[in-house]
C-alpha positions as CSV (number, residue, x, y, z in Angstrom):
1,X,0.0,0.0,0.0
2,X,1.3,3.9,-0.9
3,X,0.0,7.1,0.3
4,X,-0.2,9.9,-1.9
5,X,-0.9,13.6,0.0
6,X,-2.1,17.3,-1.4
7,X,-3.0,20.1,-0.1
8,X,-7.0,20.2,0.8
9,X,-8.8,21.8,-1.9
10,X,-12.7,22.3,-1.0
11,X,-14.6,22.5,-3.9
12,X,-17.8,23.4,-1.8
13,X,-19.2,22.7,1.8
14,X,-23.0,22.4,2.8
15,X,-24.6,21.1,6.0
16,X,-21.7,18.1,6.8
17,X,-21.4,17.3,3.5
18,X,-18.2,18.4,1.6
19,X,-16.4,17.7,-1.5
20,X,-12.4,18.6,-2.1
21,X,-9.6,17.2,-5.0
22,X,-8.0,13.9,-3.4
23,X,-5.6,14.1,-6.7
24,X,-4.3,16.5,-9.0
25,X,-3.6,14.9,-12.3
26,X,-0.9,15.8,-14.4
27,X,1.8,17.0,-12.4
28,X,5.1,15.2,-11.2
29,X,4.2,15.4,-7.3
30,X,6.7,15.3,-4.5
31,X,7.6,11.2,-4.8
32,X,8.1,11.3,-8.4
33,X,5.1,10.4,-9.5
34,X,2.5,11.9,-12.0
35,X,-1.3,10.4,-12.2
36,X,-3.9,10.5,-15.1
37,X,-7.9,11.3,-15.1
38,X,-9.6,7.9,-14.3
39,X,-7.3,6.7,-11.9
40,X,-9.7,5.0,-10.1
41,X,-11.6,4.1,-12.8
42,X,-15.3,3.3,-11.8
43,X,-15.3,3.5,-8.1
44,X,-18.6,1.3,-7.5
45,X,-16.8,-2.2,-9.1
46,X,-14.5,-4.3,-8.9
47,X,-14.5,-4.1,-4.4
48,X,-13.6,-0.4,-4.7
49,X,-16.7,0.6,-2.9
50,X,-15.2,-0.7,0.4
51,X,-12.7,2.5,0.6
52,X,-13.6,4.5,3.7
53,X,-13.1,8.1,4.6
54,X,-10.7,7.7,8.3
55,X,-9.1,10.5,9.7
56,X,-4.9,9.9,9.9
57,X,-5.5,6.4,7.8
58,X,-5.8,5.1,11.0
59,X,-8.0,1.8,10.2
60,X,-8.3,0.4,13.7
61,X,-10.8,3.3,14.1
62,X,-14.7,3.8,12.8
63,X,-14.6,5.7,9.8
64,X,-15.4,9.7,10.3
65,X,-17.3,9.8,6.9
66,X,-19.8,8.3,4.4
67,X,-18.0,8.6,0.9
68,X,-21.2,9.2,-1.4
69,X,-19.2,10.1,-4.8
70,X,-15.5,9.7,-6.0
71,X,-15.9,11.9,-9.8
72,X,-13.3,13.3,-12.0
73,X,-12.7,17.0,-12.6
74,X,-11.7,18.5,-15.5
75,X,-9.0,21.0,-15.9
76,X,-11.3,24.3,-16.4
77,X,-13.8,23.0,-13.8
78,X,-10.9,23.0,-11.2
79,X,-10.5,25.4,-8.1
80,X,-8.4,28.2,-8.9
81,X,-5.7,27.0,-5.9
82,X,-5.4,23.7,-7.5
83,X,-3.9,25.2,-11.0
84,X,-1.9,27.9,-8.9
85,X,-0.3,24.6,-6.5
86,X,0.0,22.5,-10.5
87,X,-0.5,24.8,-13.2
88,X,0.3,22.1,-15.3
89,X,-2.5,20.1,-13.7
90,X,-4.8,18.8,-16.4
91,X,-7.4,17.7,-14.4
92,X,-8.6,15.9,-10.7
93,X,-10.7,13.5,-8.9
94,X,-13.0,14.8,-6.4
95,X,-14.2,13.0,-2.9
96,X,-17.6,14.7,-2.1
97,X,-18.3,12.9,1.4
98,X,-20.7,13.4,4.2
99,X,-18.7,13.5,7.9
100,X,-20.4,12.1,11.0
101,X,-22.4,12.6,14.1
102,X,-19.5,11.6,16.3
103,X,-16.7,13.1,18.3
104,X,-14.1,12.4,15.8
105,X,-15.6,13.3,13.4
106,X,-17.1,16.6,14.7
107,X,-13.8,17.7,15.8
108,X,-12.5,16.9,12.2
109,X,-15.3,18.8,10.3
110,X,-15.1,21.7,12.3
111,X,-11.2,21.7,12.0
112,X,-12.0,21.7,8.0
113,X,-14.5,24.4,8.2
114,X,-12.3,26.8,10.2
115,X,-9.5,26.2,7.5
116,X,-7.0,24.2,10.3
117,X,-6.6,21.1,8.4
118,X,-4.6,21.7,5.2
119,X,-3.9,18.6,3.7
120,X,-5.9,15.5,2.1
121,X,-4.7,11.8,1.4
122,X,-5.1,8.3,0.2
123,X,-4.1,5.0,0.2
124,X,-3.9,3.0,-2.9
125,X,-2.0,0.2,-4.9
126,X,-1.1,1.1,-8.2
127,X,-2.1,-1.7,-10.7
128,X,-1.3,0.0,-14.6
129,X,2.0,2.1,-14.7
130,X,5.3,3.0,-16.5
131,X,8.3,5.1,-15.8
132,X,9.8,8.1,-18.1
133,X,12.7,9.7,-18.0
134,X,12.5,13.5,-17.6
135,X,15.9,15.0,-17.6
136,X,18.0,13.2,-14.8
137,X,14.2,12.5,-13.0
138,X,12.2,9.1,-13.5
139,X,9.0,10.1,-13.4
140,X,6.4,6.8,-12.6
141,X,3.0,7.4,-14.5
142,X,0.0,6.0,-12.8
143,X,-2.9,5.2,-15.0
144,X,-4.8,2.8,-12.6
145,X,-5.2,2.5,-8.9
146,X,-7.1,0.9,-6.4
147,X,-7.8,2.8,-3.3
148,X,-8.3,1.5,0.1
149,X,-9.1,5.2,2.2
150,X,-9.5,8.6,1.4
151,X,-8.1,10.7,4.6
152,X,-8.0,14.0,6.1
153,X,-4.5,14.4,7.7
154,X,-2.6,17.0,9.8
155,X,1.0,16.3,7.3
156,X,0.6,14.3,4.2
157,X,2.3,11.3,3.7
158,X,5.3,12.1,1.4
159,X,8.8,12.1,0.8
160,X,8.5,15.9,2.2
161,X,6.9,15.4,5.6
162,X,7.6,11.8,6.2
163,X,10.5,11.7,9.4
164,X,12.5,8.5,7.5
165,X,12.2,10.5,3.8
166,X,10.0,7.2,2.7
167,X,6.6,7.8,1.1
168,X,4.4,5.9,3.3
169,X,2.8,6.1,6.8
170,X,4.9,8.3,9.8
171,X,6.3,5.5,11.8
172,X,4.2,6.2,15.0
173,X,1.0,5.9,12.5
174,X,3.2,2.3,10.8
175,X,4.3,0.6,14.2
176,X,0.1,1.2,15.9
177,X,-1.2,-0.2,12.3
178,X,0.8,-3.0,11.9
179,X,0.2,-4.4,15.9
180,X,-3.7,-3.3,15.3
181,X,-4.0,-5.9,12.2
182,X,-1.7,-8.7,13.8
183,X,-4.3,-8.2,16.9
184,X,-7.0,-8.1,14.8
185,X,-5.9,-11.2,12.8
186,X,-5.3,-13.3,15.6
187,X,-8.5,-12.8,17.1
188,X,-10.9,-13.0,13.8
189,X,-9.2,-16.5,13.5
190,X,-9.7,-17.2,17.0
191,X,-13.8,-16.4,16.7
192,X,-13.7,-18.4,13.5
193,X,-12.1,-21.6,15.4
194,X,-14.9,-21.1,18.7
195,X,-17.9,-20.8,16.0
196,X,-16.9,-23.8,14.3
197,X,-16.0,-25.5,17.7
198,X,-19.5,-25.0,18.9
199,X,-20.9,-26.1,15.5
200,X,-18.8,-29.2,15.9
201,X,-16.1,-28.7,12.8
202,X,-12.5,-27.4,12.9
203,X,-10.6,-24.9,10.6
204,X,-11.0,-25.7,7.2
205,X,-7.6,-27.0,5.4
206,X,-7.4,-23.5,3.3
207,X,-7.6,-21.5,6.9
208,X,-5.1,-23.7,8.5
209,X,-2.5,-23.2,5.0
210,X,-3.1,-19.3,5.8
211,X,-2.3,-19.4,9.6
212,X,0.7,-21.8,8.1
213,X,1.4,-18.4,6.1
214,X,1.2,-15.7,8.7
215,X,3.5,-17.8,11.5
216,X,5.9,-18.0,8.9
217,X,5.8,-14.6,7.9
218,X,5.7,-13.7,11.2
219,X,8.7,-15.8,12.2
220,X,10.8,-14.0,9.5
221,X,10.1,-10.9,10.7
222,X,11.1,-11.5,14.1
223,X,14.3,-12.7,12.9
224,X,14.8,-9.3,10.4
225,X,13.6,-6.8,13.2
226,X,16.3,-8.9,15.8
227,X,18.8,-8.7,13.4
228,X,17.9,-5.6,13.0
229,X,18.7,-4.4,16.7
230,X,21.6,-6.0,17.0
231,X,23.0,-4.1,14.0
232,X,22.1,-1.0,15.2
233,X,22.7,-1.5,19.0
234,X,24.0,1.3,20.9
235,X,28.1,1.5,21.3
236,X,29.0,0.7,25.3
237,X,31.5,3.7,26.7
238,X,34.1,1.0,26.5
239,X,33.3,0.5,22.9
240,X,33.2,4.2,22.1
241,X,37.2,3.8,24.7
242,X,38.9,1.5,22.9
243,X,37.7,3.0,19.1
244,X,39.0,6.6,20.1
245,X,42.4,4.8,21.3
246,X,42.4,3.1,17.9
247,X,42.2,6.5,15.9
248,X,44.5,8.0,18.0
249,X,47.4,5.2,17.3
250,X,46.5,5.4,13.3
251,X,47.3,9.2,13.6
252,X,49.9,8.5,15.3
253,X,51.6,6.3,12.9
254,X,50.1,8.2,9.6
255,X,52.5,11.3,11.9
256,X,55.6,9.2,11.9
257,X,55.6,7.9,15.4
258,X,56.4,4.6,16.9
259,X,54.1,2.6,19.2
């Protein structure tokens, strides 16, 4: 899964329901990349109506919105602070989504309305794409995606506000999501095994070849994170000793003098 961020452009607000540009065709964006009109292609097939609208992409959590139309925007129809942001844009898709009656989702509609939230995203996997070469750039063009979430965000998810320079979730957001759906997992399979307990059956063999899967999955990335540790393991005050005394005898000798 990627994450690709813009600036919030609200095309129009009225009672809780409002509609912005998710994606600014046309452009070459932060990470390199530069989508096409149609990018998600019809939004009500092929499972794509299962997207939500979360806030943060944080999908442990209710979503904060009803999404009741993904549409594409042509280039003259487009707000006049999209074209100033890509003035090469030729075009967008548009979210037009009705927020909530809950907390969350209150305090993320009025942040909206009062202008404090800045910056829309979504999470996708890119399914038709090349690369070009502009200049000393590779540029990837997306023609086709499939998106999981639309979000609002405090600081999109890009190479320019992400803390490791990766395009992709803030590590904080990463490290929550990844021991929310190992959680999550565990305990959907664990349901699945008491329901078919009571009904007298056991996990059938393609469940069993999937839990096969995720332990060894799992297993590998215990040993990679471990590994991982180790490599990167803080240097003792003896370590740090003895490497300062090695420098200082390789001046030394690189100064002509005998040890």
């Amino acid at each position: 899964m990627e994450y690709k961020t813009a600036p919030t452009f609200t095309m129009g607000i009225e009672g809780r329901t409002a509609t912005g540009i998710t994606a600014v065709h046309g452009n070459v964006d932060e990470g390199g990349d530069r989508s096409y009109p149609g990018l998600f292609g019809d939004f009500t097939v092929n499972g794509r109506q299962r997207a939500k609208f979360l806030w943060q992409h944080d999908s442990s959590q209710p979503p904060i919105s009803t999404i009741d139309q993904v549409f594409e925007v042509n280039r003259a129809d487009l707000p006049p602070a999209v074209l100033q942001y890509a003035p090469e844009a030729t075009g967008g898709t548009a979210v037009k989504r009705t927020y909530l009656d809950t907390p969350r989702a209150n305090e993320v509609f009025a942040a909206l309305k009062a202008g404090a939230l800045t910056e829309m995203s979504y999470a996708y996997e890119a399914k038709h794409f090349d690369f070009t070469q502009q200049g000393e750039r590779q540029v990837r063009e997306l023609y086709k995606a499939e998106v999981y979430d639309f979000s609002d965000v405090n600081w999109g998810m890009n190479p320019a506000t992400s803390a490791d320079g990766q395009k992709g979730a803030p590590m904080i957001v990463e490290h929550a999501t990844v021991l929310a759906a190992v959680d999550a997992y565990i305990q959907r399979y664990k349901a699945l095994a008491e329901l078919r307990a009571k009904e007298g059956r056991v996990l059938s063999g393609d469940n069993r070849k999937r839990i096969e899967s995720a332990i060894e999955a799992l297993s590998g990335a215990q040993k990679a994170l471990t590994d991982l540790l180790a490599a990167t393991e803080p240097k003792s005050a003896t370590d740090v000793r003895q490497l300062w005394l090695q420098t200082q005898a390789t001046l030394a000798r690189l100064n002509g003098a005998h040890i």
